[in-house]
C-alpha positions as CSV (number, residue, x, y, z in Angstrom):
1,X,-2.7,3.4,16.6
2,X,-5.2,5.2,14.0
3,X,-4.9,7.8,11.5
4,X,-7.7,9.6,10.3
5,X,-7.7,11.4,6.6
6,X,-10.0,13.1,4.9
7,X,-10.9,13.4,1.6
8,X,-14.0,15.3,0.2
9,X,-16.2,12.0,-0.7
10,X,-13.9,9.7,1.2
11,X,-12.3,8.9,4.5
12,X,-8.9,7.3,5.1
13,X,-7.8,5.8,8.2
14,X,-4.3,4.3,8.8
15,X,-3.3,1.5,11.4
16,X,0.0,1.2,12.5
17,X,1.1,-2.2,13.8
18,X,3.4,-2.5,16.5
19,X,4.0,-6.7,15.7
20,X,4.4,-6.0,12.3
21,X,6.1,-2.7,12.0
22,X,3.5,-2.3,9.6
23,X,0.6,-0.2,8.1
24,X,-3.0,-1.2,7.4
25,X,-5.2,1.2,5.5
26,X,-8.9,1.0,5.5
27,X,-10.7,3.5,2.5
28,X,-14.1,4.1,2.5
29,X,-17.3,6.4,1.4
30,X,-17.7,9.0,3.9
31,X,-21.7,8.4,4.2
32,X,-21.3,4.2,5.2
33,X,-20.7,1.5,2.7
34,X,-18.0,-0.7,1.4
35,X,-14.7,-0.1,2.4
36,X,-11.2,-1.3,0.8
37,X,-8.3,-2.3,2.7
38,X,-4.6,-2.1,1.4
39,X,-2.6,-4.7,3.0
40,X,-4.4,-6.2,6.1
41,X,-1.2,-6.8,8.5
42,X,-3.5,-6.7,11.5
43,X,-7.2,-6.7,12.1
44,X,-7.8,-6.0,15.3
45,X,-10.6,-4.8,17.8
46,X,-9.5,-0.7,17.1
47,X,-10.2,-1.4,13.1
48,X,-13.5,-3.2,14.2
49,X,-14.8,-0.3,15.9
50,X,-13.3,2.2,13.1
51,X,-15.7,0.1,10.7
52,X,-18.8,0.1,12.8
53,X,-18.2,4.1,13.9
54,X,-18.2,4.8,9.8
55,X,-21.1,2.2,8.8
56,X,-18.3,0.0,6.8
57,X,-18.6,-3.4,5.3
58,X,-14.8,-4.5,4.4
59,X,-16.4,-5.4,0.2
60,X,-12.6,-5.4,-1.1
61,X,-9.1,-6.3,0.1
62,X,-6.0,-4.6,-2.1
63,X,-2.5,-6.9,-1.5
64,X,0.7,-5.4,-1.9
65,X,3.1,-7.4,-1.9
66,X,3.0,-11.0,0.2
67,X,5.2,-10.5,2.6
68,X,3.5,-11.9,6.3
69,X,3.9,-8.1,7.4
70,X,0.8,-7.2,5.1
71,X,-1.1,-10.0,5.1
72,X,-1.6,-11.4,9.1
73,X,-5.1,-10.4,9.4
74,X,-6.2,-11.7,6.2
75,X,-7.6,-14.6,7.4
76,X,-9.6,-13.1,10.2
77,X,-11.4,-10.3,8.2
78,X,-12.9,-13.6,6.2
79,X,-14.2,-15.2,8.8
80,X,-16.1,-12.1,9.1
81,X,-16.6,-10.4,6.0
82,X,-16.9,-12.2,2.2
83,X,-13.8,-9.6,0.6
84,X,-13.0,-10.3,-2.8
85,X,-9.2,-10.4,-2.8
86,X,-6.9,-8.6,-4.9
87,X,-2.7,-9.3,-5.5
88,X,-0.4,-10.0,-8.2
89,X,-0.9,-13.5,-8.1
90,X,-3.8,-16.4,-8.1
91,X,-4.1,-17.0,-4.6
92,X,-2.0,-15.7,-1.6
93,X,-1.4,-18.5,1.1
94,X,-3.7,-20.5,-0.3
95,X,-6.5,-18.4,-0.7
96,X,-7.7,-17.6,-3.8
97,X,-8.2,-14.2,-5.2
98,X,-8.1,-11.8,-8.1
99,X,-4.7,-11.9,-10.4
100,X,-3.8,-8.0,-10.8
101,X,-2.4,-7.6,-14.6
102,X,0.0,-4.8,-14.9
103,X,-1.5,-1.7,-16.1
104,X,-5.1,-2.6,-16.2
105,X,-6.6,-0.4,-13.7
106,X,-9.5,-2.0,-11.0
107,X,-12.5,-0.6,-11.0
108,X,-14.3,-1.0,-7.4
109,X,-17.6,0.9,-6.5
110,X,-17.4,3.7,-8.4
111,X,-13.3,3.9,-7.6
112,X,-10.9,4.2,-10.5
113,X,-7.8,2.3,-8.8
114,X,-4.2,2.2,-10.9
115,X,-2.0,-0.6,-10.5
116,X,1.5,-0.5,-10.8
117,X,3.6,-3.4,-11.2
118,X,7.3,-3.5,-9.7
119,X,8.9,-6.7,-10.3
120,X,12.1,-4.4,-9.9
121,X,11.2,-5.8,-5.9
122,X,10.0,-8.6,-6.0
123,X,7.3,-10.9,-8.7
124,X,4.2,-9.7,-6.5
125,X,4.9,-6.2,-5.9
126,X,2.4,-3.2,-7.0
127,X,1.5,0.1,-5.7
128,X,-2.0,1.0,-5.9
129,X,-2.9,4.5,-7.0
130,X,-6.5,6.4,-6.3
131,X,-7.2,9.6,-6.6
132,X,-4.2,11.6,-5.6
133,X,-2.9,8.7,-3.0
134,X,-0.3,6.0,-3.9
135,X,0.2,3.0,-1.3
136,X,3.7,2.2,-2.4
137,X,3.6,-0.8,-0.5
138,X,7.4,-2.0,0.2
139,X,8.7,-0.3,-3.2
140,X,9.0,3.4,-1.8
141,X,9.5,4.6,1.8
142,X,9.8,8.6,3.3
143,X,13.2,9.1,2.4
144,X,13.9,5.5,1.3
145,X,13.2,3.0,-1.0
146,X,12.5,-0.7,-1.1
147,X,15.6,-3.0,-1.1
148,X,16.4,-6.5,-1.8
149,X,19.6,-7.9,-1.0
150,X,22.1,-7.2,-3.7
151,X,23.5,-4.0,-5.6
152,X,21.9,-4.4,-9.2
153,X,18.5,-4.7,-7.9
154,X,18.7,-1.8,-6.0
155,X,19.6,0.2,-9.2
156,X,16.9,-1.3,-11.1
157,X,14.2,-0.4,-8.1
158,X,15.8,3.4,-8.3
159,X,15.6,3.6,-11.5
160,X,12.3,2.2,-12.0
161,X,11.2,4.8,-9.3
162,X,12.7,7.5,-11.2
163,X,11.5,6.7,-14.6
164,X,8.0,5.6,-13.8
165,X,7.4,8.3,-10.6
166,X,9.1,11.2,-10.8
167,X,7.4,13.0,-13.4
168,X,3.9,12.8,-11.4
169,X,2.3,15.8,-9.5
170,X,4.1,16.6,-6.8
171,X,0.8,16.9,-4.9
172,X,0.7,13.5,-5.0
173,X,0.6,11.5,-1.0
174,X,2.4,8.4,-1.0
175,X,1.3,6.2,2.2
176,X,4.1,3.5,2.5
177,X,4.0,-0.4,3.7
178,X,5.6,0.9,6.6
179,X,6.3,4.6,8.0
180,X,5.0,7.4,8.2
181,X,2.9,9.1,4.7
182,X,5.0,11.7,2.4
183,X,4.9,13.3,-0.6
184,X,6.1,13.4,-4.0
185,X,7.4,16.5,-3.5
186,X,9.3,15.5,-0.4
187,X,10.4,13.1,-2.4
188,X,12.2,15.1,-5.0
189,X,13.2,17.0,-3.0
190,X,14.9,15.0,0.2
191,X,15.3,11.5,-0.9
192,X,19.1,10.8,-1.8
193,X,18.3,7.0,-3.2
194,X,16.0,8.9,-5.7
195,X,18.6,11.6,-6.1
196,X,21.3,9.6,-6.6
197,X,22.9,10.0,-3.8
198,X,22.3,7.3,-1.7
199,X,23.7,7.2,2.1
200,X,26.8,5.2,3.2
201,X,24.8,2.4,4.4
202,X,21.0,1.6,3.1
203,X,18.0,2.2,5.8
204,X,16.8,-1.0,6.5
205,X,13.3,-1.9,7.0
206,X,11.5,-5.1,7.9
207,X,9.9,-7.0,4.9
């Protein structure tokens, strides 16, 4: 299933996978060109026709986080495009790619990309922020947030979120590792773990 956004030089399209419960996003330059994709967790014959239908060329692949659920197509889009590979870390099952530093923004055809490190989750966890979109990757959810297994984590990763988010434009769209897109404002507004009010029992998503 695709998504189509638009944005006035750029287009976005979001793939949801069914086998992953998982989303892909492909960005790219409205006129043809190199496109970026944020956590490859498929590649499948619908993304293939979404790249030839907008003139792309995958140039750059943006990781998340290494869970399988964001990274199962990697290894097909290189046997058909060279993508330079992005993640915090010096390779990602084996294959080597760009270490992200916290803080040190990318800067990929002509894009100014943010990168946010949340070791609050996990080592290898960053969200990715261009324009006004933020792929939160596993760290934030719509009216969620990312979890590991015990209590103190979970208040560090809230937190973190509040101290580090919260204080952005609400204009800003967050499209998540999983879900559906929100907004900051949504956010604020409606998510309890963020208010501090956090449900009886957490939502749970798969990692």
């Amino acid at each position: 299933m695709a998504v189509e956004i638009s944005y006035p030089s750029l287009k976005l399209l979001c793939f949801y996978s069914l086998e992953n419960f998982s989303n892909t996003y492909i960005l790219g330059p409205r006129d043809g060109g190199n496109a970026i994709v944020i956590d490859p967790g498929v590649f499948h014959a619908p993304i293939l026709k979404s790249l030839e239908k907008w003139h792309w060329e995958i140039k750059h692949i943006l990781i998340t986080r290494q869970a399988q659920a964001h990274i199962r197509g990697l290894n097909t889009i290189l046997k058909i495009f060279p993508a330079d590979i992005y993640a915090k870390s010096k390779s990602v099952h084996g294959i080597k790619c760009h270490e992200l530093h916290p803080n040190y923004p990318l800067h990929l055809d002509n894009l100014n990309i943010g990168v946010i490190h949340f070791p609050e989750l996990s080592h290898d966890s960053v969200m990715f922020w261009i324009y006004r979109m933020l792929f939160s990757g596993d760290v934030l959810y719509a009216g969620s947030v990312g979890q590991n297994f015990n209590d103190s984590s979970l208040e560090r990763i809230i937190n973190a979120l509040q101290h580090r988010l919260l204080d952005q434009a609400e204009d800003l769209t967050i499209y998540p590792g999983e879900g559906p897109p929100t907004t900051l404002k949504a956010e604020r507004e409606f998510n309890r773990w963020l208010k501090g009010q956090p449900p009886a029992r957490p939502a749970r998503f798969f990692l």
